[in-house]
Each structure stands twice: as C-alpha cells, then as structure tokens.
Backbone as CSV, one residue per row, in Angstrom:
resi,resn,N_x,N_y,N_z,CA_x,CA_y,CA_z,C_x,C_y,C_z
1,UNK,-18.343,9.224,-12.872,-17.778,8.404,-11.793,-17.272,7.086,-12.358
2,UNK,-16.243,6.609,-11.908,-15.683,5.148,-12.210,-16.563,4.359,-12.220
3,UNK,-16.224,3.144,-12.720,-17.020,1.707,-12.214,-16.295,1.302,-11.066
4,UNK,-16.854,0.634,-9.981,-16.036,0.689,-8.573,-16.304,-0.630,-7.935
5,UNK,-15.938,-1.501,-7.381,-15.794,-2.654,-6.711,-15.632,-2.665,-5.387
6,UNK,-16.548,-3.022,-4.327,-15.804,-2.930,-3.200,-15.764,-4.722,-2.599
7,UNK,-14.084,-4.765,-2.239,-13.461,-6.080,-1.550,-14.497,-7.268,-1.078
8,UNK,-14.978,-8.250,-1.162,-15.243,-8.855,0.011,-14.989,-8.501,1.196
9,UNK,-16.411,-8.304,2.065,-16.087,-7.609,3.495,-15.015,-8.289,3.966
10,UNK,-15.141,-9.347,4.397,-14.515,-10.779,5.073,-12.887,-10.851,4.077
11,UNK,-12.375,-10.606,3.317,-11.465,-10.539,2.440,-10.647,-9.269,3.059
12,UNK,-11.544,-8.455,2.941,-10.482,-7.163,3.090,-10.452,-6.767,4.865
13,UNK,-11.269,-7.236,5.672,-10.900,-7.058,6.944,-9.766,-8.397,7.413
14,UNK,-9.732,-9.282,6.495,-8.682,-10.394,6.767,-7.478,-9.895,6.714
15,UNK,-7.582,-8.661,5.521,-6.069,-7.951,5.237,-5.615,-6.860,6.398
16,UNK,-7.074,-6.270,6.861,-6.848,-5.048,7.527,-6.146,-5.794,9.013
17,UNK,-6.996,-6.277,9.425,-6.524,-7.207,10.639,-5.584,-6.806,10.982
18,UNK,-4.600,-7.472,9.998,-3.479,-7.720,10.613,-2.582,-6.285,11.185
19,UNK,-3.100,-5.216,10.862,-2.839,-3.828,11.059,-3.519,-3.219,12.164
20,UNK,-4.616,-3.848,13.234,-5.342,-3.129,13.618,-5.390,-4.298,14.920
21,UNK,-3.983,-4.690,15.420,-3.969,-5.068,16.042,-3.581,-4.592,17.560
22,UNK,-3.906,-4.487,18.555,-3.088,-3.773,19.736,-1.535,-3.999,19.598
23,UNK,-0.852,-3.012,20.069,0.768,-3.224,19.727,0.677,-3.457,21.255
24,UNK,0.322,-4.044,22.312,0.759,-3.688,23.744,1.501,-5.002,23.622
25,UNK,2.439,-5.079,24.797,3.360,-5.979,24.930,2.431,-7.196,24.908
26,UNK,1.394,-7.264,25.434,0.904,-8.942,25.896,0.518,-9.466,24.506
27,UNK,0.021,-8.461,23.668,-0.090,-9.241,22.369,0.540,-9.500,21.347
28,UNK,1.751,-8.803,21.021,2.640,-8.970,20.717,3.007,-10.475,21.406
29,UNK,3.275,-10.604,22.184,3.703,-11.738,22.480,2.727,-12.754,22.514
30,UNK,1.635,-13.467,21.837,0.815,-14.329,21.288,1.342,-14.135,19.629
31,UNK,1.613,-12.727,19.167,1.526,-13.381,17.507,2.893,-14.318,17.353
32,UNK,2.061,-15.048,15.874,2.918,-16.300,15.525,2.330,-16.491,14.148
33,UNK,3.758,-17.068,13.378,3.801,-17.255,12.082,2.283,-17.939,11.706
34,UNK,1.787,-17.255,10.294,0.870,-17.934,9.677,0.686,-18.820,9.051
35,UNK,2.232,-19.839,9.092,2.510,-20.399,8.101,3.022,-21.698,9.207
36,UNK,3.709,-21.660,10.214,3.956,-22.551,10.878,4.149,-22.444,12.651
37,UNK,3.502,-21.391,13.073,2.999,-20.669,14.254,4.329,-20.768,15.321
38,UNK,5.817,-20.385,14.465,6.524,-19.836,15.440,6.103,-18.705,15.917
39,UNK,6.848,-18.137,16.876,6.383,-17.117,17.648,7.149,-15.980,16.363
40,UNK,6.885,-15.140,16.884,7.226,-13.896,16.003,7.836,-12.499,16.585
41,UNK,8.760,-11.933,16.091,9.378,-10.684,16.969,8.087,-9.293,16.475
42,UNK,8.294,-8.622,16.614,7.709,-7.203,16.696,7.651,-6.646,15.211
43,UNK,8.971,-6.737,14.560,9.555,-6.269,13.412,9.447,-7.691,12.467
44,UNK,8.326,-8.337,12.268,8.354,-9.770,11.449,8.531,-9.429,9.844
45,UNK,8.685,-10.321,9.080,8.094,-10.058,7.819,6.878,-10.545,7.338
46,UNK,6.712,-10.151,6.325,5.261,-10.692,5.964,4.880,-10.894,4.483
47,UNK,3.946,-11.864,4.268,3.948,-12.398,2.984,2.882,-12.419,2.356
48,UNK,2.750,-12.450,1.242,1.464,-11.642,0.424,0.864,-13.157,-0.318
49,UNK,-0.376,-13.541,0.650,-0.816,-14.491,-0.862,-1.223,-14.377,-1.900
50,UNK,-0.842,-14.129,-3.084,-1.505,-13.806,-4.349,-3.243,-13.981,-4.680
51,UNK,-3.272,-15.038,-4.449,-4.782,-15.414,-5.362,-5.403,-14.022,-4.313
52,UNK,-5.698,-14.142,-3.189,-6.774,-13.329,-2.605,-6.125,-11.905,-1.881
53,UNK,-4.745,-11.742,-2.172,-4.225,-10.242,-1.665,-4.435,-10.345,-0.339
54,UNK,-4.116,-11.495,0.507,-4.008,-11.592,2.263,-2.544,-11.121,1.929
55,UNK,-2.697,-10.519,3.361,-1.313,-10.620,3.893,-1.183,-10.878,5.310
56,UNK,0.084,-11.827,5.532,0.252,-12.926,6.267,1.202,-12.092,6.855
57,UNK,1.336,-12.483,8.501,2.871,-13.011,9.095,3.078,-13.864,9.223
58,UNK,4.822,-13.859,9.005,5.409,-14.853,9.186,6.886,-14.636,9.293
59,UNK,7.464,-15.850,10.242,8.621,-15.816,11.061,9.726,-15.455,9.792
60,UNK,11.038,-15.598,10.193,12.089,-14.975,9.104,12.214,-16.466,8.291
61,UNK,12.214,-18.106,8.995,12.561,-18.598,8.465,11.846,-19.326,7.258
62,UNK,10.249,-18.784,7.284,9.497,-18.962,6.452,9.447,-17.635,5.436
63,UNK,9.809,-16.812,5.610,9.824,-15.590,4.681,10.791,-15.830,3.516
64,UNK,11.573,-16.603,4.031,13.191,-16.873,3.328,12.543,-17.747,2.186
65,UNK,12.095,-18.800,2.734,11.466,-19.811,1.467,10.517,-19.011,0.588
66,UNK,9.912,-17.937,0.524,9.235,-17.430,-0.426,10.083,-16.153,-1.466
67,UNK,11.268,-16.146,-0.358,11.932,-14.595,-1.139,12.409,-15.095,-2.493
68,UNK,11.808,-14.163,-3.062,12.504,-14.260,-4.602,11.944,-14.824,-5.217
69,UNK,11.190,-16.124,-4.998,10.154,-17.038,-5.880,9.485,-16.124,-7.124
70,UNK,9.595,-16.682,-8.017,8.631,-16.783,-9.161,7.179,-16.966,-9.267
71,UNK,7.278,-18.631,-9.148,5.980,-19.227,-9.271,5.943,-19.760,-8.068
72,UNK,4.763,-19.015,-7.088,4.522,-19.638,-5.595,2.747,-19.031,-4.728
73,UNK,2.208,-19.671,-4.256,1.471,-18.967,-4.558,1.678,-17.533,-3.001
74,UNK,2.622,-17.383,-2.340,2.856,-16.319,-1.489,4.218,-15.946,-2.174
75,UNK,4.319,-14.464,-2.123,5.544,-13.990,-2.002,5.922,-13.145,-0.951
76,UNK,7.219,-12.780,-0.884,7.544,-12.219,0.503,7.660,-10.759,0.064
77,UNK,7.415,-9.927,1.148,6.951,-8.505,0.993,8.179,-7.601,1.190
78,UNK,8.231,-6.843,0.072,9.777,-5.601,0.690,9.811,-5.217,1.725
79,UNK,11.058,-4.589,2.198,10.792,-3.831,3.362,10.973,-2.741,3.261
80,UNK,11.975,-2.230,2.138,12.422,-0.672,2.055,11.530,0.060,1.239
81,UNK,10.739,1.361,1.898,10.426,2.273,0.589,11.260,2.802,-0.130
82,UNK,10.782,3.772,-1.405,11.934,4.275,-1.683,10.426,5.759,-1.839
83,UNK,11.493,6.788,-1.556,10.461,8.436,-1.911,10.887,8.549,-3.752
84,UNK,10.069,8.942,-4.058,9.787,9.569,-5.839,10.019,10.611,-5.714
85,UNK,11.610,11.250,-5.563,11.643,12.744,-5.596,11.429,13.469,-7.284
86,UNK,11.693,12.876,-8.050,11.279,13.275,-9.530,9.848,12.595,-10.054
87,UNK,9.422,12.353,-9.545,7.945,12.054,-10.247,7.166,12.870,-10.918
88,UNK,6.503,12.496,-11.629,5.808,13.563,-12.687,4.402,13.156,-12.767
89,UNK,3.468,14.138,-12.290,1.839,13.829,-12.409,1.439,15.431,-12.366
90,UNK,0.849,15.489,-13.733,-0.251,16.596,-13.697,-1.074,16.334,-12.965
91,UNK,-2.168,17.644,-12.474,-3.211,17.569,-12.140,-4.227,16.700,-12.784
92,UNK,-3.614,17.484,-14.068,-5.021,16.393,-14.970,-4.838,14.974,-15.386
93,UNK,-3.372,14.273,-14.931,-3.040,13.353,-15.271,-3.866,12.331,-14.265
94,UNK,-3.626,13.145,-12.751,-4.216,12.118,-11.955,-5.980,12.172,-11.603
95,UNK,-6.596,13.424,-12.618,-7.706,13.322,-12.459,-8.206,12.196,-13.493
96,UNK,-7.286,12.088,-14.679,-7.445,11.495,-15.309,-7.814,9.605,-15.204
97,UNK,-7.646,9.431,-13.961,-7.137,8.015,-13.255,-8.484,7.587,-12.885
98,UNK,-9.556,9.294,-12.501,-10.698,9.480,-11.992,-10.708,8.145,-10.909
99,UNK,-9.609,8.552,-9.895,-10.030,7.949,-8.815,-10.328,8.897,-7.618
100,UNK,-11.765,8.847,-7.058,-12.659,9.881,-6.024,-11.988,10.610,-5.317
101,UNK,-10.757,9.919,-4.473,-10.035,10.925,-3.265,-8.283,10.802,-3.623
102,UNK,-8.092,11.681,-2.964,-6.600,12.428,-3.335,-5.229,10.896,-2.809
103,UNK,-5.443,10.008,-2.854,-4.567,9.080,-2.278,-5.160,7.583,-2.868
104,UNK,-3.897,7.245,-3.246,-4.219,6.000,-3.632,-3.055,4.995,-3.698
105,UNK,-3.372,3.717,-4.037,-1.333,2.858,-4.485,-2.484,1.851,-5.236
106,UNK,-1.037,1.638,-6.529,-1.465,1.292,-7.615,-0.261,-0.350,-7.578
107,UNK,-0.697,-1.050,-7.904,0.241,-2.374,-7.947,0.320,-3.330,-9.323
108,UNK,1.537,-3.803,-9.719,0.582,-5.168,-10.761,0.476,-6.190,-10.279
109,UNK,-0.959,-7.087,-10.590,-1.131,-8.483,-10.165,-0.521,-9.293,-10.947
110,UNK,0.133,-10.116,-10.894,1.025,-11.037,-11.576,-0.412,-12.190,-11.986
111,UNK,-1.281,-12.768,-11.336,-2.438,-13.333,-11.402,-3.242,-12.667,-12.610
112,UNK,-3.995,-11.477,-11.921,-4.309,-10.622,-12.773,-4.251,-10.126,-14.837
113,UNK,-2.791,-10.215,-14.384,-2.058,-9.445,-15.733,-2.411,-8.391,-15.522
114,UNK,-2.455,-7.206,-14.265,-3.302,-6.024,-14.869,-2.539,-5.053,-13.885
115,UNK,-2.505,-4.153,-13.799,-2.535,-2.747,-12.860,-3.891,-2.850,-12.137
116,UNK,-3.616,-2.772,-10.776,-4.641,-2.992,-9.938,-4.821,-1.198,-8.863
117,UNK,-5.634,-0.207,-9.133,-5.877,1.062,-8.168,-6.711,0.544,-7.029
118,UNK,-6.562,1.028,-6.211,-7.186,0.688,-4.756,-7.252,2.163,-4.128
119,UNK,-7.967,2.769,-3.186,-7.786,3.524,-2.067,-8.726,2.977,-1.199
120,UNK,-8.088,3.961,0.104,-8.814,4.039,1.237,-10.210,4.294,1.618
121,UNK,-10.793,3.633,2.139,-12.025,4.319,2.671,-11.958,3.733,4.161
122,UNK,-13.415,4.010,4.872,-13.831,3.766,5.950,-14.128,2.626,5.896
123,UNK,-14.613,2.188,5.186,-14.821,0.777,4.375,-13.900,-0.295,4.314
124,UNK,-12.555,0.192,4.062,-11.551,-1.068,3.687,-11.242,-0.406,2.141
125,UNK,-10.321,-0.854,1.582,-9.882,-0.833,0.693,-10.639,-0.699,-0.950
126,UNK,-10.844,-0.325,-1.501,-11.937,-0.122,-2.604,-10.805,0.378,-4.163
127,UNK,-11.468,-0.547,-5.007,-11.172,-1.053,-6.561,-11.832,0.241,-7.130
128,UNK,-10.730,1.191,-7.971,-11.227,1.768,-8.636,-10.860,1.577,-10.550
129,UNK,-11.950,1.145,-11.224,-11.363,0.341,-12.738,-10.049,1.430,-13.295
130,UNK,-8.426,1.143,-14.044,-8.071,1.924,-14.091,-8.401,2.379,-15.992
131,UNK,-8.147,3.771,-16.313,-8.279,3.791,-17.659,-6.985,3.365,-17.985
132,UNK,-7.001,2.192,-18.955,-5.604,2.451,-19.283,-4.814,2.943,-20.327
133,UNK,-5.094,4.210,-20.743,-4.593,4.823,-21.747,-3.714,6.330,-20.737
134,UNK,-4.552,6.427,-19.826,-3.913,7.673,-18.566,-3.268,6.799,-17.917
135,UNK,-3.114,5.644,-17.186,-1.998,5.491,-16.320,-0.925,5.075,-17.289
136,UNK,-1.037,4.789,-18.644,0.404,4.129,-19.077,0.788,5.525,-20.138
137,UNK,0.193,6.776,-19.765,0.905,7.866,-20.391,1.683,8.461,-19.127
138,UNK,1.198,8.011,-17.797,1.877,8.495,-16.271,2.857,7.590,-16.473
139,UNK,2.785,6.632,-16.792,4.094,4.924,-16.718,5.084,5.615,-17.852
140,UNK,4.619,6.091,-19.059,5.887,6.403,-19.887,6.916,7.889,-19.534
141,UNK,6.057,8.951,-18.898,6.345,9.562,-18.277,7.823,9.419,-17.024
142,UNK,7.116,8.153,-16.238,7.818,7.446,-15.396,8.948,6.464,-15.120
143,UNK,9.946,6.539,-16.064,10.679,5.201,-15.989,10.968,4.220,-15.121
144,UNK,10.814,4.461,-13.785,11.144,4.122,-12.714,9.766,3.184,-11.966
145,UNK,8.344,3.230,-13.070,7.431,2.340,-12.498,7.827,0.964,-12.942
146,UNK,8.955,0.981,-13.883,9.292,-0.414,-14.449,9.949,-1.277,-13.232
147,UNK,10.451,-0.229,-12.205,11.186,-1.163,-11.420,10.027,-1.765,-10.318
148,UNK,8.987,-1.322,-10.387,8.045,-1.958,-9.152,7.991,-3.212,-9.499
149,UNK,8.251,-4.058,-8.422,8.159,-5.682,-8.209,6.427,-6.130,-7.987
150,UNK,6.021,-6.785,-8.712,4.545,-7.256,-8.979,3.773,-7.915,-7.925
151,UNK,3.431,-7.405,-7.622,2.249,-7.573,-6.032,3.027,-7.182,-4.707
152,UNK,3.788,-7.293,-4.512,4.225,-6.550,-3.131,4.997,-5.782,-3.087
153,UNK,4.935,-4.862,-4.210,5.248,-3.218,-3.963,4.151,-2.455,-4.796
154,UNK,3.843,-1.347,-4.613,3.081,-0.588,-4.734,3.676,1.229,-5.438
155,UNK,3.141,1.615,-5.835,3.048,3.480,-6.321,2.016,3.873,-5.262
156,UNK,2.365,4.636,-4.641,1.420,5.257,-3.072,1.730,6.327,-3.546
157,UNK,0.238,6.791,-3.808,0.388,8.599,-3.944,-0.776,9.484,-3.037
158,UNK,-0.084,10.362,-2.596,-0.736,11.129,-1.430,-0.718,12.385,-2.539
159,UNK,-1.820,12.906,-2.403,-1.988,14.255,-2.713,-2.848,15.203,-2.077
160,UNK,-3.551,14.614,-0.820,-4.434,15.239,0.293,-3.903,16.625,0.369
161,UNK,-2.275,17.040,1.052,-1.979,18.483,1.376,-1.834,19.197,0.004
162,UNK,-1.561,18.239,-1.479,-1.320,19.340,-2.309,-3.053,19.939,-2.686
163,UNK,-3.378,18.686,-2.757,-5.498,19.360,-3.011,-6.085,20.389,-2.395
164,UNK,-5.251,20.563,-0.784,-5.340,22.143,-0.237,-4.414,23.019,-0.530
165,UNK,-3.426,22.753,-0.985,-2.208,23.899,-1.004,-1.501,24.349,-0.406
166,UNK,-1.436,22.949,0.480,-0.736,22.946,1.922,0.978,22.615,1.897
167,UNK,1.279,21.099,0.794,2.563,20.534,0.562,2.493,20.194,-0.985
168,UNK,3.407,19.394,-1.181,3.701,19.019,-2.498,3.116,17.708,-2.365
169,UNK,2.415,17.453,-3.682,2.174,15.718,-3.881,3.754,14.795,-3.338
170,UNK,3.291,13.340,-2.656,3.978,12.445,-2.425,4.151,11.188,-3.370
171,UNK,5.057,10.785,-3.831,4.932,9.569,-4.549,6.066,8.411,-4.168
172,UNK,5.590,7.524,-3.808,6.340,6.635,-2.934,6.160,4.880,-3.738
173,UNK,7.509,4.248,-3.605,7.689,2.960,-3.969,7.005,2.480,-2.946
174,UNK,6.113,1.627,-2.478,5.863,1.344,-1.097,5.614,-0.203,-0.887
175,UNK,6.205,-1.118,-0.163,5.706,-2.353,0.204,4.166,-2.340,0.148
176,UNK,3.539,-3.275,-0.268,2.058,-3.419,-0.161,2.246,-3.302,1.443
177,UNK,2.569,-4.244,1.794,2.353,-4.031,3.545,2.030,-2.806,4.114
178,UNK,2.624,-1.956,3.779,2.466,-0.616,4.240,1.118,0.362,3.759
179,UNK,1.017,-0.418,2.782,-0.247,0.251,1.578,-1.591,-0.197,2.691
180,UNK,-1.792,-1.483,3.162,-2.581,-1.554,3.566,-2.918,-1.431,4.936
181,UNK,-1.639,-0.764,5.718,-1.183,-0.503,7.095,-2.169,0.884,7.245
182,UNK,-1.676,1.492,5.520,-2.570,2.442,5.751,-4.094,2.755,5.868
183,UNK,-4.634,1.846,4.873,-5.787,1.593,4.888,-6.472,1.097,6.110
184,UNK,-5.990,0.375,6.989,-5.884,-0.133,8.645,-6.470,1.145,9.277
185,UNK,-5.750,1.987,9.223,-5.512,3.128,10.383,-6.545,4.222,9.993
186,UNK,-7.181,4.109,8.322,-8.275,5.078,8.106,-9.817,4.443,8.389
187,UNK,-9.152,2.950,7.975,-10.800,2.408,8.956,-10.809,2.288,10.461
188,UNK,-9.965,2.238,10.869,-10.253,1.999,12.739,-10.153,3.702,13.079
189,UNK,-10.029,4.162,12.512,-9.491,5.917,13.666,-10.917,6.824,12.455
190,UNK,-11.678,6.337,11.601,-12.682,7.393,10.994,-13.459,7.426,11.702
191,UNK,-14.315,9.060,11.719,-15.268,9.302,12.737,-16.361,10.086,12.147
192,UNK,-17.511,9.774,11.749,-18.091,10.883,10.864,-18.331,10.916,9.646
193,UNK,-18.915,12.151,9.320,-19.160,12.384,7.861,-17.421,12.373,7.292
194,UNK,-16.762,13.354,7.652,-15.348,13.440,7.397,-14.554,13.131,7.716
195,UNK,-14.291,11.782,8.657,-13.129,11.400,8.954,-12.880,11.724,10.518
196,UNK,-12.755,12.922,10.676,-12.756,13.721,12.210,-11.156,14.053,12.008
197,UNK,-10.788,14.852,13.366,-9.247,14.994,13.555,-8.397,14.287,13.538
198,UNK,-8.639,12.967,14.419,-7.893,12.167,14.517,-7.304,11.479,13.669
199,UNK,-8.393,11.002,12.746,-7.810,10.444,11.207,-6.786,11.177,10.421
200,UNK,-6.658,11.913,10.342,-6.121,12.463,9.540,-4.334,12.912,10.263
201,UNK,-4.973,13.500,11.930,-3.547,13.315,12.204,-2.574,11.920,12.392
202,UNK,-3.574,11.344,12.097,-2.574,9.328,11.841,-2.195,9.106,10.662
203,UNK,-3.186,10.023,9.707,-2.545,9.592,8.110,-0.971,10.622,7.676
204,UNK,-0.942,11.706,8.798,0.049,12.457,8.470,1.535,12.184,9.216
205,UNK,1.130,11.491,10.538,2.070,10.161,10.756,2.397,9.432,10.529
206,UNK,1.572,8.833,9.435,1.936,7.659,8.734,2.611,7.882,7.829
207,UNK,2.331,9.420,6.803,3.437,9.852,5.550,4.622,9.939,6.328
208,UNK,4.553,10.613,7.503,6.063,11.233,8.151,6.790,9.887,8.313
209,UNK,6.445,9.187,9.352,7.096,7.751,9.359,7.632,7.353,8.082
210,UNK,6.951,7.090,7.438,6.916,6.128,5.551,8.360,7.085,5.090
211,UNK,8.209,8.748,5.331,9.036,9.006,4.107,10.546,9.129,5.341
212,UNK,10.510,9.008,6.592,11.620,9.148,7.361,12.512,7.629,7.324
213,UNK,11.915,6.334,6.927,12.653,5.239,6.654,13.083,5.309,5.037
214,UNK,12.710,5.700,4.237,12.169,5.775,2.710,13.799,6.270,1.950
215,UNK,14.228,5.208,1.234,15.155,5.575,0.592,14.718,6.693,-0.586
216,UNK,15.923,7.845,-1.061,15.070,8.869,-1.868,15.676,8.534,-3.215
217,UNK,15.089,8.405,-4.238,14.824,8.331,-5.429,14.644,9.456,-6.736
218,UNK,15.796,9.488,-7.530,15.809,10.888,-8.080,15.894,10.420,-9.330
219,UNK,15.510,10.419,-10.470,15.113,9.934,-11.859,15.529,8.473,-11.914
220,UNK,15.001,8.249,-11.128,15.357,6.220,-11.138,16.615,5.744,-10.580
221,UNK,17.310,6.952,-9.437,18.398,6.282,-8.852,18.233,6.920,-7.343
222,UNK,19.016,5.925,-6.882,18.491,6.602,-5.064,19.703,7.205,-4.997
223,UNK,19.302,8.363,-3.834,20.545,9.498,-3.878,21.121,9.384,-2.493
C-alpha cells in the first residue's frame, strides 16, 4: 500500500464547499465574489489559491486580474476540458502509480515543485505519494502532459467502467475546478460500505457532462 495523507479536514471541506452547495435559485442569488463580494452569475469563474489548494469564487472582474499571472499567490482556473483520445496507460502502468481506486487527477504544484495524485473518497480528497519513476515513464509516453498548466489543470483519469469491462479508460485535461466538483459529489451522495446507487449514477453524469463540453484531443492536437 502507498504512504497516504489525508487533507486537513477543515482544508479540504473548504474546497469541497464550494461544490456542495444548493443550486436553487435563492442561493444562487446570495453567492458573491471571494475576493470583493460582488454578486456573482451562476456560470462564475473561479480561482485557485496556491499555498492551501482553496478554491475560490469570484466575479469576472477579479478573475481577469489573476489570468495569466506568474507570480501571485491565486491563479485563475481554465474553463475548457480537453478529452485524451490518444492516451496511453497500461494496466500495469497505472497499477504502477499504486493508487487504491480506479480514478484519480494528477496536477503540478508550482509551490510544491512536484506532481501532486489525489482521489476521491467519502472523506474528501486524499494524497496518494507518487512513484516517480512510473508516472514520468506515463509523462514520456505522453507528450501532451507537457501542456498541463500548473495547479489549475489537472490529468483526470477514470477507469471505474474499464476495471469492469464495461467502457474504455477516460483521460481528460481537466480544470482543477472540476477535479474537485468531483470529489464534492462522491462525498455528499456516498452511502455505505460501497458508495450505494446513487453515487455512482452522479459520477457517471459527471463523466457524461465533462466529456460532452470537452474539447477532443488526438496526439496533442484537438480535432
């Protein structure tokens, strides 16, 4: 088994939060920028503070001042996925990662210096150490991990339906935002030893959604 880390409770429900909020109209209309408490539309952007991996909303005209920054300590979060229609992962490549369950997104911390693995639990989000001699034989493999932008995009890989033999592994460019949208929806909807029905039919809404906006990506060019 890995060496494994789990978040600050209080840290990683700060992140989940913001995902596990009622969408009904009345609350929607209370949220407001985190940064200078304009009000906020539905479709906001949102911004990633580095040191502690929050992620913030915030209005467009504060998103703007962080886009593109270098040295700051928030940056502003993509919006477009892109799908990995050529991706390449053995079985044994990603056992090799020896991370516990079939789904995960992998990011670099610019803070850090490092490749950071995370998955889901019931829990919140959970650190799994990576080896790094297997993910940077998946990275050379990969040309196209060079283009991930450092903390707010992500490698999201689903392999839940291929572990049954149901679909093909997923591999997705993904806004962190979304990375942890997901993680949101497996802690508020788990039920049980296993998750229950429900979970799972939200995580398969959530791929469908993700890959129906998701620009597609075919050896490092979108098609």
């Amino acid at each position: 088994m890995p060496e494994e880390s789990m978040l600050g409770f209080e840290q990683a429900f700060g992140v989940l939060r913001q995902f596990t909020r009622s969408r009904s109209a009345a609350s929607r209309a209370v949220e407001h920028c985190e940064l200078c408490s304009a009000g906020l539309h539905h479709d906001h952007p949102h911004l990633v503070e580095l040191a502690n991996r929050q992620i913030l909303c915030a209005c467009d005209a504060c998103a703007l001042l962080f886009d593109g920054l270098e040295k700051s300590k928030f940056k502003r979060v993509s919006r477009t996925p892109q799908y990995l229609a050529s991706f390449e992962m053995t079985d044994g490549q990603w056992e090799s990662l020896m991370i516990p369950i079939n789904m995960a997104f992998l990011f670099r911390s610019s803070i850090e210096n490092r490749t950071v693995a995370l998955y889901p639990s019931p829990a919140g989000s959970v650190e799994s150490l990576l080896p790094l001699d297997a993910w940077e034989e998946i990275a050379a493999n990969n040309p196209v991990l060079r283009l991930l932008k450092p903390d707010i995009e992500a490698l999201l890989v689903n392999r839940v339906g291929h572990a049954h033999g149901l679909r093909d592994a997923e591999y997705y460019i993904a806004p962190i935002d979304e990375c942890y949208k997901l993680v949101g929806l497996i802690r508020t909807n788990w039920k049980g030893l296993s998750g229950g029905t429900e979970v799972w039919t939200e995580v398969a809404r959530f791929f469908a959604e993700l890959r129906s906006k998701s620009e597609v990506m075919r050896g490092g060019v979108n098609a």
